[in-house]
N, C-alpha and C positions, 0 to 999 in steps of 0.2 A: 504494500500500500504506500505510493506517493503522499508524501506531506506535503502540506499546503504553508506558505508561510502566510501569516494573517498582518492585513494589510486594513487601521483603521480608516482610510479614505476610504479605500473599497465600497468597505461597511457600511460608509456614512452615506455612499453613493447609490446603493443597494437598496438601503431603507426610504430613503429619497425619490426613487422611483418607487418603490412598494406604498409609499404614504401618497404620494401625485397617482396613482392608478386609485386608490382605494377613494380619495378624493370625489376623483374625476366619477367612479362608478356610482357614489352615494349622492352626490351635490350635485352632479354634471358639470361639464369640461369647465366652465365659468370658476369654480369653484378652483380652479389649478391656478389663476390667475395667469391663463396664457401663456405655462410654461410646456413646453413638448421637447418631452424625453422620446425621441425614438426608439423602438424594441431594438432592441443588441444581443446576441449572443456571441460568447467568447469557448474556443474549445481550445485543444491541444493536441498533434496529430503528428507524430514522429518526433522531426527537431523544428517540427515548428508551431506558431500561434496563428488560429484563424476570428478571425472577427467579421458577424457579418450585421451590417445592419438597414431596418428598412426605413428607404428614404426616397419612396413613391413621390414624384410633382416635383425633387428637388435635382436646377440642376448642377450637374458636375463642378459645373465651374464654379459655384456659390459656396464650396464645400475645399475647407483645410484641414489637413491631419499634419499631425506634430509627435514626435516620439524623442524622449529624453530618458534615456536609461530604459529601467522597465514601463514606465508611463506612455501610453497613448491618448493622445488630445484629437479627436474630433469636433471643429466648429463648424456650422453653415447655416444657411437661411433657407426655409421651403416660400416662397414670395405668392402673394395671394393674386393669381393671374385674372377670376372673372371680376368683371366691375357688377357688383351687386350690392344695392343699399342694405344696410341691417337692419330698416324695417320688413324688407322681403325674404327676409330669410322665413322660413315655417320651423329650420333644425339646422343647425351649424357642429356638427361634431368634431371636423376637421379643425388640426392647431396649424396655424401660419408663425413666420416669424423665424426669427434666430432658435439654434439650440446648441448646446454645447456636451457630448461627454466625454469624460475623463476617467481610463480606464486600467488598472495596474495591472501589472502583468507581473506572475509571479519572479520571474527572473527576467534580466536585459535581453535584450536583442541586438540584430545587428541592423542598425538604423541604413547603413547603405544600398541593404538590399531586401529592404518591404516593398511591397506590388500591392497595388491598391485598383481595382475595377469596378466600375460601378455599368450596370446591366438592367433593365424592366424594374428601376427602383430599387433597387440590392446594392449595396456598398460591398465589397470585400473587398478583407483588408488581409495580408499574408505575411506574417513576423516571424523571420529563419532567429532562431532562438541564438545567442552570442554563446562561443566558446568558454565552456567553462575554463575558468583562470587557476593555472597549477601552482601552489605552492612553489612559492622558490626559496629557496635553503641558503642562509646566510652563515658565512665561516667566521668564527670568533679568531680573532687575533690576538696576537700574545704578543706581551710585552716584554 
């Protein structure tokens, strides 16, 4: 069994979308104050990390990833295309606007060579996991 090492952003991040869904489900979407966390999921598949997330309406170009160590930053804006007053709405469930996540990974990666496509609203994102760092052995000197 792989250990996980525990990461409190993670966490904070985690319950952050679980309390914005549980929100949204009870109050309706008003109730989020118009924030839109995009569904993400993150796995692990050999030596590397996959991330995919849905990001229907948004496009490409509107959309930054950023990786520092084991951290992945995804920013972008889904931009609200129809001109429709908000008195004509009858249901508006869809979120417009900027969104931002910020995702830890349990261990670094090699930031030069992530590949990132986005496809029918699908982001993936592909993180060849960085070379574990060997121990290196230092020689005491005598005086």
């Amino acid at each position: 069994m792989a250990m996980r090492r525990s990461s409190p952003w993670q966490d904070l991040t985690r319950l952050q979308d679980e309390f914005s869904r549980m929100l949204s489900r009870t109050f309706g979407p008003a109730a989020v104050m118009d924030v839109w966390m995009p569904a993400t999921d993150v796995y692990e598949k050999d030596d590397k990390y996959y991330v995919t997330m849905d990001l229907p309406d948004v496009n490409p170009d509107d959309i930054e990833i950023s990786v520092t160590d084991s951290t992945l930053r995804v920013r972008g804006e889904r931009k609200h295309v129809q001109e429709v007053k908000e008195e004509n709405y009858r249901r508006s469930e869809r979120f417009y606007g900027t969104f931002e996540r910020i995702i830890e990974l349990p261990e670094p990666v090699k930031s030069e060579d992530i590949e990132a496509t986005y496809k029918n609203g699908m982001l993936e994102i592909v993180l060849p996991k960085a070379e574990e760092k060997k121990a290196q052995e230092v020689k005491i000197k005598t005086a």
